[in-house]
TIDREN-941896 format. One record per residue (C-alpha): residue number from 1; residue in three letters; x, y negated, z negated. Coordinates in Angstrom, 1 decimal, padded with zeros to 4 digits. Example, Ala and Ser with C-alpha at 12.3 -4.5 7.8 and 13.67 -1.06 7.14 Angstrom:
<sites>
{1; ala; {012.3; 004.5; -007.8}};
{2; ser; {013.7; 001.1; -007.1}};
</sites>
This chain:
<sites>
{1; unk; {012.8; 059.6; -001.8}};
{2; unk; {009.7; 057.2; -001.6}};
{3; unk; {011.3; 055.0; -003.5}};
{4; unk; {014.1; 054.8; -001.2}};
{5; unk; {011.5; 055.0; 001.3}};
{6; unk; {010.0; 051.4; 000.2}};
{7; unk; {013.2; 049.8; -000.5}};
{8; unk; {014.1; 050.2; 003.0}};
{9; unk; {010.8; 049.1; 004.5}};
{10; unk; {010.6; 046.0; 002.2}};
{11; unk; {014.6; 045.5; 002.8}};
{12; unk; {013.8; 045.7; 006.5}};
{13; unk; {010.9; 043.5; 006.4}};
{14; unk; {012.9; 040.6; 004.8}};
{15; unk; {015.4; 040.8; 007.2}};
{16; unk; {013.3; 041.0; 010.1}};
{17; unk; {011.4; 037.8; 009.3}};
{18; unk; {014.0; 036.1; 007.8}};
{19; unk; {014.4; 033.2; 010.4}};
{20; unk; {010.5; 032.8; 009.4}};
{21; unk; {011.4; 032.5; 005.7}};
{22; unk; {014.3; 029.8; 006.9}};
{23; unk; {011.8; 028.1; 008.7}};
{24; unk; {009.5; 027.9; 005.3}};
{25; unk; {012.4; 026.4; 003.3}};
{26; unk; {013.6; 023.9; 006.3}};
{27; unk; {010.1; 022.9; 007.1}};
{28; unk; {011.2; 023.0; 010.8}};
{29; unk; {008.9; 024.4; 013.7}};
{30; unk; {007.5; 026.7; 010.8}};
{31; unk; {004.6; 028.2; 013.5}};
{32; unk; {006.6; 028.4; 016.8}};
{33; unk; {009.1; 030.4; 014.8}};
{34; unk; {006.9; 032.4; 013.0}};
{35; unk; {005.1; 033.0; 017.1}};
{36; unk; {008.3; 033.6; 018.3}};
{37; unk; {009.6; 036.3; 015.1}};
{38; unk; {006.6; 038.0; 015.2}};
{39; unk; {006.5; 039.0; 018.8}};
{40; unk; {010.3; 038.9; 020.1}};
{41; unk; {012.1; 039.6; 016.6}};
{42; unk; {012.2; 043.3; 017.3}};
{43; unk; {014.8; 041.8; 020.3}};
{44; unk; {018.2; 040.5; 019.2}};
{45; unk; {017.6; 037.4; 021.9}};
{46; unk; {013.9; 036.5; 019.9}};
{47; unk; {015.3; 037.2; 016.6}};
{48; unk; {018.6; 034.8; 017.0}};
{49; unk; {016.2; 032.2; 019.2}};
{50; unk; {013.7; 032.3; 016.1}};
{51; unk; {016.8; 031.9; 013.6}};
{52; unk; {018.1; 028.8; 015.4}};
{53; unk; {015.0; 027.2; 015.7}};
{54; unk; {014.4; 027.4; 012.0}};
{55; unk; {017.7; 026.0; 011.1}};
{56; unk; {017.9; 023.0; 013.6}};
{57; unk; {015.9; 020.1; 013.3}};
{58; unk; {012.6; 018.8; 015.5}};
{59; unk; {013.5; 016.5; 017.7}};
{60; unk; {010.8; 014.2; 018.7}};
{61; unk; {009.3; 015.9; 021.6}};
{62; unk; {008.0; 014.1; 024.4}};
{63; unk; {004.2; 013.9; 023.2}};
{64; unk; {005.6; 012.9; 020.1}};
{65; unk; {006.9; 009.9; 022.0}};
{66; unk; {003.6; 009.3; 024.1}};
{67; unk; {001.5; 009.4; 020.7}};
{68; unk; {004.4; 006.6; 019.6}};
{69; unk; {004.1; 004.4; 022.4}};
{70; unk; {000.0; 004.8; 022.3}};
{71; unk; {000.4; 003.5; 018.5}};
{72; unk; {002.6; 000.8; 019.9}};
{73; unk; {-000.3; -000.2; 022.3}};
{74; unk; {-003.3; -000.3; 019.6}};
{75; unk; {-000.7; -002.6; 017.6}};
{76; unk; {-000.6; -004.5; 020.4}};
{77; unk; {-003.7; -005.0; 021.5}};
{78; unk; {-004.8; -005.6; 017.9}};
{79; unk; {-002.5; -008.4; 017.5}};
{80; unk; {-003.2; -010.0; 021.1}};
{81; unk; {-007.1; -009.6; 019.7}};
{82; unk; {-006.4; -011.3; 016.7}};
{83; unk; {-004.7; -014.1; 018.6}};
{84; unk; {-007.7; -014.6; 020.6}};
{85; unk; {-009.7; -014.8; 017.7}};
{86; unk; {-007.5; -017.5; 015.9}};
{87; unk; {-008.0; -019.5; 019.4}};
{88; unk; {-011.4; -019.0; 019.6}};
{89; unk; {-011.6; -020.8; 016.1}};
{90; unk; {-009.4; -023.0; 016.9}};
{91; unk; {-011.6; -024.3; 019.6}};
{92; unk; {-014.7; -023.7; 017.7}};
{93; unk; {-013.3; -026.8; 015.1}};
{94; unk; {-011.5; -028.7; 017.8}};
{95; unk; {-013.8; -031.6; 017.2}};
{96; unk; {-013.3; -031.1; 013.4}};
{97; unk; {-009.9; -031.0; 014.0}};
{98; unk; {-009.8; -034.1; 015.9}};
{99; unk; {-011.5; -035.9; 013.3}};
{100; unk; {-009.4; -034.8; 010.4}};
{101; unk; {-006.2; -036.2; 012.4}};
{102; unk; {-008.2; -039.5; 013.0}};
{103; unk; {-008.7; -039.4; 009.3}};
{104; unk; {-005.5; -038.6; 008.8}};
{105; unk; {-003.5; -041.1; 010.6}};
{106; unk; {-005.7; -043.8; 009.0}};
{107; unk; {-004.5; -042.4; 006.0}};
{108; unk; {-000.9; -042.6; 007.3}};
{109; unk; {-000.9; -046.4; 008.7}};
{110; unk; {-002.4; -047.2; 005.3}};
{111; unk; {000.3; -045.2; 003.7}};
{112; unk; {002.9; -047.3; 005.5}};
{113; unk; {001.1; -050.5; 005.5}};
{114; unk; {001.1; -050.6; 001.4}};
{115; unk; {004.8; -049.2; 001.5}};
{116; unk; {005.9; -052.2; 003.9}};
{117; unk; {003.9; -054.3; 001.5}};
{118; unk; {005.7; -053.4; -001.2}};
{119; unk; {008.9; -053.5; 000.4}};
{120; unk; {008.4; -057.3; 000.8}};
{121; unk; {007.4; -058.2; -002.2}};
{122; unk; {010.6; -056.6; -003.8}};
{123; unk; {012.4; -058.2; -001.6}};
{124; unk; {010.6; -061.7; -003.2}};
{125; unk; {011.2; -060.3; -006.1}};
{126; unk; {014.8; -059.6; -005.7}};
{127; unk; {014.8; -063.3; -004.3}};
{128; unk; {013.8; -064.8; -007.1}};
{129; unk; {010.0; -066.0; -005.8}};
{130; unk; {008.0; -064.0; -008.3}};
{131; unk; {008.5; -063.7; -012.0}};
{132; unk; {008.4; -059.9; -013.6}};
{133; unk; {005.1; -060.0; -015.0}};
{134; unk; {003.8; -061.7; -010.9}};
{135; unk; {005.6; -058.3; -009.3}};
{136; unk; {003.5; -056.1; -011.2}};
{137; unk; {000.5; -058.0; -010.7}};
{138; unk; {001.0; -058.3; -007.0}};
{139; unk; {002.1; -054.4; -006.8}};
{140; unk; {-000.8; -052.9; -008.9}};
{141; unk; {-002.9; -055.1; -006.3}};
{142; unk; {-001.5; -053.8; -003.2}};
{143; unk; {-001.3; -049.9; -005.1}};
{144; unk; {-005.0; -050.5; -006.1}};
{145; unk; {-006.4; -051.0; -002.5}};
</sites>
């Protein structure tokens, strides 16, 4: 008789907290439901309320959403920080820069002098002025300088 007794009590036990034990497996609202079996499960309304929350999924709730858009806002504000900080270096070495695109254009009309020397002197070349071994001479002078 006490083992019926116990079989029954265990029996009743799993049933009653069996939206609880869903909740465990599902991994949804696992403290809300177990709240909500604990108090109102003795009550067919609490015990089905508890069993449906435990099978459906969390939706994101609205603080959920409020801790989102906060995130959103740090990311942000980090990037609009790290913006500011790349054009407060970049005014920092303004001067620098200004120099290096001095330097750099000098480079350039070099670049372009040599390459319109060259261009003429193939074109001699191609005319007939300057003999093979003259070209090369000429064009390891103008490469050289």
């Amino acid at each position: 008789m006490i083992e019926l007794i116990q079989t029954y009590l265990i029996v009743s036990l799993i049933v009653y907290f069996f939206p609880f034990l869903l909740s465990l497996l599902t991994g949804n609202r696992i403290g809300s439901v177990f709240v909500m079996n604990f108090f109102l499960g003795w009550t067919l309304i609490g015990w089905i309320w508890a069993l449906v929350w435990a099978v459906t999924p969390e939706s994101k709730s609205i603080s959920n959403k409020i801790l989102m858009k906060d995130y959103n806002a740090v990311k942000i504000m980090q990037a609009a920080r790290s913006k500011n900080q790349a054009l407060v270096k970049t005014e920092n070495s303004f001067e620098t820069n200004n120099l290096n695109k001095v330097e750099q254009l000098e480079i350039l009309k070099s670049h372009e002098d040599k390459i319109s020397q060259l261009q003429q002197l193939k074109q001699l070349f191609d005319s007939g002025v300057f003999t093979h071994e003259e070209f090369d001479q000429q064009k390891s002078q103008i490469l050289e300088s």
